[in-house]
N, C-alpha and C positions, 0 to 999 in steps of 0.2 A: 492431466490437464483437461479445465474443460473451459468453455468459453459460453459465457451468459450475455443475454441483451437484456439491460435494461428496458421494461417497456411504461413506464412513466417517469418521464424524465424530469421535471422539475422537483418536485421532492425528491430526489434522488439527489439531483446536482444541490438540492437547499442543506441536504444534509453532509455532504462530501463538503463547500466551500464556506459556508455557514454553521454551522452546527457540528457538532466534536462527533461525529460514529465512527471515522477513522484517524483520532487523533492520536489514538495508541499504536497506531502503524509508525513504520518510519521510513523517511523517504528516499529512495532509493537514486532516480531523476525524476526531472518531469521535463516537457516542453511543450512550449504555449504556443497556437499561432494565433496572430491579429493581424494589425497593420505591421507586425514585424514578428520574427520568428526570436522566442526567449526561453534559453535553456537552464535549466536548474541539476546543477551537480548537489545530490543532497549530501556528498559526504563530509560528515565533521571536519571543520577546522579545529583542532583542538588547541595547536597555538597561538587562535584568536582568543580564547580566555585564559583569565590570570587560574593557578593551582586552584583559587580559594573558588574561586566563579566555576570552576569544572567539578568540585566536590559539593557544592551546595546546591548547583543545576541537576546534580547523580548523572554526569557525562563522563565519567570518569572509562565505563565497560562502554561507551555507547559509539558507534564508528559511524552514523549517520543519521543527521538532523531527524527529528519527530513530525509528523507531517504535523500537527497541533503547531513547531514552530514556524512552516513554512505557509501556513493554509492562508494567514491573512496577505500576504505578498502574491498569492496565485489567483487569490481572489483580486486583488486590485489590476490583475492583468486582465479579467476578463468581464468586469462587471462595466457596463455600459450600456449601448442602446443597440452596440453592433452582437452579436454571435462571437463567439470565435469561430473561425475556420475548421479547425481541430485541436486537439489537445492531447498528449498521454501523459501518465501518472504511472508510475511503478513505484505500489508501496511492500512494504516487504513485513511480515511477522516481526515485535519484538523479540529480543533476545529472553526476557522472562515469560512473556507469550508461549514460545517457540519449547522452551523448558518443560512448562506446565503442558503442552499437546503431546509432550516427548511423553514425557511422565504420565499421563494418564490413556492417551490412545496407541501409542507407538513406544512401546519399551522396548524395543530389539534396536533403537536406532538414538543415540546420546548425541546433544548438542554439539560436538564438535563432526559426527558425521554429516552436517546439515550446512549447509552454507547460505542457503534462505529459502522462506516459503513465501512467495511472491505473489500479487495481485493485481494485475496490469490494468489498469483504466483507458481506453482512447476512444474518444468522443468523436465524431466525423459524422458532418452531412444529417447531425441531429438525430443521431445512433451513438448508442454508449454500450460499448461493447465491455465484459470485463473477463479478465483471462486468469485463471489462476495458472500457478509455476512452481517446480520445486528445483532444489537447486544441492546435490550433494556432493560432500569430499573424496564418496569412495565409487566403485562401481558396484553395482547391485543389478539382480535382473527382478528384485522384490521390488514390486509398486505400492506398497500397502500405504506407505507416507503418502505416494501422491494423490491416494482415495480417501484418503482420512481427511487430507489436507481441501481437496475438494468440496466433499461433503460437511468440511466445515464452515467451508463458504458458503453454502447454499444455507445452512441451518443459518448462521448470523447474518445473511438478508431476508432471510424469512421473519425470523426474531424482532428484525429494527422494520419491519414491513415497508422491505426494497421488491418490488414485484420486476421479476426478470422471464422468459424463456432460454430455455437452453438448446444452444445452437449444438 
């Protein structure tokens, strides 16, 4: 685990609620604060859609919403003339993501020992802190997931040119 600050915040936050850089995440919760506190349970209703709607969406493997479908509703909670107060975001690796990082950095450890590789966003006081997380089925005293999984955070904000320090 390591925890990074964001140190230029607005393109940061342009590309998180505007702009698709983590629209391949999926969302795990979020909650808003404003003039009210609004919580988001990302996980799939599945029988809010008919068979035909969950096979041509491809939700059919997917157990929680895409932050791509939830990003415009988070934005409408915070866009205005006030701040929010704070906010966190826990996005979580796809499941085909999560495959592909199995499959090429971490072969000792198969998607079903994984239970998620996690990315916590919480904004507070005009600080964007972001947390990476791992989350596994079995016990291990091997870290290797959780430095791989680090260090691939740092490369994919450096890539999308997110300038962060690490706390």
């Amino acid at each position: 685990m390591i925890a990074l600050q964001i140190t230029n915040l607005k393109p940061f936050m342009n590309k998180l609620f505007i702009g698709g850089l983590f629209d391949s995440f999926l969302l795990t919760e979020a909650a808003f604060i404003t003039f009210n506190t609004f919580h988001i349970d990302g996980a799939l209703k599945k029988e809010y859609y008919s068979n035909e709607e969950l096979s041509d969406l491809d939700l059919n493997d997917q157990n929680f919403s895409s932050w791509k479908q939830v990003r415009p509703f988070c934005f409408e909670l915070i866009k205005g003339k006030h701040t929010p107060l704070e906010f966190k975001i826990v996005l979580r690796l796809s499941e085909n993501n999560l495959k592909k990082l199995l499959s090429q950095s971490a072969p000792d450890f198969s998607p079903g020992d994984v239970n998620g590789l996690f990315l916590n966003l919480h904004y507070r006081e005009n600080k964007m802190i972001c947390t990476t997380g791992t989350s596994l089925s079995l016990f291990t005293l091997d870290k290797s997931l959780d430095h791989i999984w680090d260090d691939m955070v740092k490369r994919f904000l450096i890539k999308k040119e997110i300038e962060f320090d690490i706390l």
